[in-house]
N, C-alpha and C positions, 0 to 999 in steps of 0.2 A: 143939187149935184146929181148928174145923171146916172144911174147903176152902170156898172162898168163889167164887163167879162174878167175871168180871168187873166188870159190874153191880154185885154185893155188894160189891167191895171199894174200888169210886170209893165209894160209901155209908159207908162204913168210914172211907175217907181224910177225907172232908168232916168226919164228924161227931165224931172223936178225933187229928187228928194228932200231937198228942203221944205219946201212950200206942204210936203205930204207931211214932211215932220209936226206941223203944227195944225193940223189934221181936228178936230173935232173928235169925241168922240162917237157922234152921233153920223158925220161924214163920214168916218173908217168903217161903219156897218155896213152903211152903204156902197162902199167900193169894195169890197170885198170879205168873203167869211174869215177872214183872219185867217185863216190855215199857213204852213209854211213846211214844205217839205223838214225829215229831221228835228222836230222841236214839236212837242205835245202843249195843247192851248191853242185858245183862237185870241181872247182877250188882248186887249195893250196895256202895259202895265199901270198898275196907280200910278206911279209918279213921274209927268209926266218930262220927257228927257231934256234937258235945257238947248239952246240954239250949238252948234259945232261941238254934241258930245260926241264921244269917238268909241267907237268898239276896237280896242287894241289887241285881241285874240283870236281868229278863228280861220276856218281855213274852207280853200275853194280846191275842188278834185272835179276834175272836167274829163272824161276819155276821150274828148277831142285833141288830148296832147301826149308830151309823153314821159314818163317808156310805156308802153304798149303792154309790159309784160307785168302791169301792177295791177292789180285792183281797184276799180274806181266806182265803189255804188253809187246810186242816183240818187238826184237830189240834192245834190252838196256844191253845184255849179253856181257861177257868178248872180244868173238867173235868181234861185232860188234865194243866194243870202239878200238880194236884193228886196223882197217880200219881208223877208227877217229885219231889215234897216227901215221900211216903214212900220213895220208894226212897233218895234222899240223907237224910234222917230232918232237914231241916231243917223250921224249923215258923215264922219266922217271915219275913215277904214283903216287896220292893218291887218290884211292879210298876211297869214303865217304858212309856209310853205308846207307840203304835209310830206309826210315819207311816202303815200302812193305816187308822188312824182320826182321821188331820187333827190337826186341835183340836179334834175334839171330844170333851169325856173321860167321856163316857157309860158307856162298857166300863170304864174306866179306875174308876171311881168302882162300876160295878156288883161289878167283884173286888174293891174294898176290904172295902165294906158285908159281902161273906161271908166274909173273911178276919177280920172284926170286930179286935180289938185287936191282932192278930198281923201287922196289911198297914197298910206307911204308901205312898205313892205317886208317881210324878216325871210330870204332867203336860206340855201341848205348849200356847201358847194366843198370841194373839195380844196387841198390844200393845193396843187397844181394851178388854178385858175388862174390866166391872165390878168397882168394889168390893165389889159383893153376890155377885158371883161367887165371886170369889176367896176371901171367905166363908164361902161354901157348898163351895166345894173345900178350906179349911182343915177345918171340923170334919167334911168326909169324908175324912181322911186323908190329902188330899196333904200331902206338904213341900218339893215344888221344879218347879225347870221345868229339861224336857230342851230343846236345842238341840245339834241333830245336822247339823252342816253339812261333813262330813267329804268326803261325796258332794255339791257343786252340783247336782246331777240332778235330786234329789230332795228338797231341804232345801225342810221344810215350817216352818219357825222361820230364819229368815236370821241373821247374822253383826249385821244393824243393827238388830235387835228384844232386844238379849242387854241392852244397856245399859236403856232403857226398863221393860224389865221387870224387873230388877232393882231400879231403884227402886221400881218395885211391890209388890216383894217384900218387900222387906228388913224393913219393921216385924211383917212375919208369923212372923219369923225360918228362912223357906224359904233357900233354895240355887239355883242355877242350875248346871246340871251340862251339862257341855262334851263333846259328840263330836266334837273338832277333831283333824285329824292334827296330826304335830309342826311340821311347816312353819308353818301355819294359826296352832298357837298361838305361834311365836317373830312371823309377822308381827301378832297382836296384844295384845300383851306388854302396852302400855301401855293397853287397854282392862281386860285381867282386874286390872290393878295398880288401876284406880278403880273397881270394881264395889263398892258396897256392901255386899253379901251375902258369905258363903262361893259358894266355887266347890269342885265335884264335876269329877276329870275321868277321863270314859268308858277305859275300854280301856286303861289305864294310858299312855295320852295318844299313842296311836298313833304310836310313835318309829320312826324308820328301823331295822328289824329288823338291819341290818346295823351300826348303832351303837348302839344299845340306850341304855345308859345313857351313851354318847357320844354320842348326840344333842344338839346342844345346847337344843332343849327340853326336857330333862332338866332343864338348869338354872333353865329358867324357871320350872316346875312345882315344883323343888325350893327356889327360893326363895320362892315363894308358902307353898309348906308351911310352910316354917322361921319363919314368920312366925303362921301358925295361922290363914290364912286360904283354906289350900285342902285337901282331902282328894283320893286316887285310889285306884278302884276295879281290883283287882284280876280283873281279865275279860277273855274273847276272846284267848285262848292263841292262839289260830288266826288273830286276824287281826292278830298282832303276830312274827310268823313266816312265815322263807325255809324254815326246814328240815322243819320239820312235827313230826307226830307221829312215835311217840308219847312222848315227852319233852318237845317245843318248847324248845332248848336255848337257841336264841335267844330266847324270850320268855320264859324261866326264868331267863337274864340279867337282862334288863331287870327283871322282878318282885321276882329279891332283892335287887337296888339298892334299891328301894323300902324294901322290907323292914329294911334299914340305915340307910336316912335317916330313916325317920321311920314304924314298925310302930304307932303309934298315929293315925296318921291312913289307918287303910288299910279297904278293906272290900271282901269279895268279891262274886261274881256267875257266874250258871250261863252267861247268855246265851241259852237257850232261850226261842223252840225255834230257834236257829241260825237265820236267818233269812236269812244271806248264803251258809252251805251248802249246796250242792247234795247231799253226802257228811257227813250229821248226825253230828258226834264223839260219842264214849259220855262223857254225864255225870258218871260214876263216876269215870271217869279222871281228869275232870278237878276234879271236886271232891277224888281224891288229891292233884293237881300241889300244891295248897296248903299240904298237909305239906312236900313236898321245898321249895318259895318260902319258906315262913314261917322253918323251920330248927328250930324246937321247938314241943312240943303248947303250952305256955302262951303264944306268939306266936301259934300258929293259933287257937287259943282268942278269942284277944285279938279277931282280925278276924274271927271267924266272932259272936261274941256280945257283947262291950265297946263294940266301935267301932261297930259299927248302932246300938247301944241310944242312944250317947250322938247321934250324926249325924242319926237319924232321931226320936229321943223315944218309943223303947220303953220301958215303965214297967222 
């Protein structure tokens, strides 16, 4: 195989990801030093990613779109995750909308269109939105709405827009997916108990690291599950942990509780490009951690290719 520029090899990534997915690892040296804007580490992880695994987390922020008035560091462009999807050898996408682009899901909708069949999408939108909208974001790929109110700061979708849109949703057969801490979700227990739709929840629901699956929004989360009315994303090691890397022993806890109650409602997520790090984790790593959470390859399996396919409506 011939060395390839950098140049050549985002060219490469865009136009074959699959074929790059099963890559050698003596070929990947060769196409390029593994680097990946955002994310520390060159390597590709140990284990290596199965045919249609899916990264169900992470987010693209482009200033070629808008508002204008947000912040958008570099690096984090469609471009760049695509360097990120060969090195992990996943191939197929859910881009998650970030708050540097509001609601508006222009970027959001522009990564799908070149992800074509492989990108479904979790938009941000207010409760006004049109029918014709909503639409036009159904046959571009989205299938849900984020609402990340973890941070007050910053919550661009509040806490009293989750019900409203919900019911907007729900005939589209979208999702509303939840960045609420644990606290946030025991105080609103009896909102997710009447939402229409499935509920998605972020970060595997941001429990007190020091109780993990003692938290008792464990339970609440888990009996939504039990019920088959909610899924949790397997994501952000790092922001469900005291002790850190490179283990995250405490959020290694919390994950294989998961993993126990219910390994069919589970899906993961890179989280890139780290967005709350100032210290970018190496991707690799943590796309391992998922072997040691899952406890065997046909459970990782499961969540890397089974549980997207069916959650998001991958053929």
């Amino acid at each position: 195989m011939p060395t390839l520029t950098r140049r050549g090899f985002v060219a490469a990534a865009m136009a074959g990801m699959a074929g790059m997915a099963g890559m050698a690892t003596s070929d990947w040296a060769r196409a390029t030093d593994g680097s990946v804007p955002n994310s520390a580490g060159t390597e590709r992880p140990r284990h290596r990613a199965p045919a249609r695994a899916c990264d169900c987390h992470f987010h693209i922020i482009d200033a070629r779109f808008p508002p204008p008035d947000t912040p958008k560091p570099p690096g984090m462009t469609f471009d760049a995750y695509r360097l990120l999807q060969a090195r992990l050898g996943t191939t197929r996408a859910v881009p998650v909308q970030p708050k540097n682009h509001g609601t508006d899901p222009t970027c959001l909708l522009d990564a799908l269109a070149r992800f074509g069949g492989n990108g479904r999408g979790i938009a941000v939108l207010r409760p006004d939105v049109t029918d014709v909208e909503l639409k036009r974001l159904d046959a571009g790929y989205v299938r849900g709405l984020r609402f990340s109110v973890w941070n007050p700061n910053d919550t661009v979708a509040p806490i009293a827009t989750i019900e409203p849109l919900a019911k907007r949703i729900a005939d589209l057969g979208w999702h509303v997916q939840l960045h609420m801490s644990g606290n946030q979700i025991r105080e609103n227990e009896a909102l997710l108990n009447r939402l229409p739709c499935p509920i998605v929840f972020d970060h595997m629901g941001r429990l007190d690291p020091a109780r993990g699956p003692d938290d008792p929004a464990f339970a609440t989360i888990a009996g939504l599950v039990e019920k088959g009315r909610a899924w949790v994303k397997l994501a952000g090691a790092y922001l469900n942990t005291e002790a850190g890397p490179p283990g995250y022993p405490d959020a290694t806890r919390t994950a294989q509780a998961f993993v126990r109650l219910a390994p069919e409602r589970l899906v993961w997520g890179s989280d890139w490009p780290h967005v709350t790090e100032k210290h970018k984790p190496d991707d690799a790593v943590l796309f391992d951690l998922l072997s040691d959470w899952a406890g065997s390859a046909a459970a990782r399996d499961r969540i890397l290719v089974d549980n997207p396919a069916t959650l998001y409506g991958f053929a």
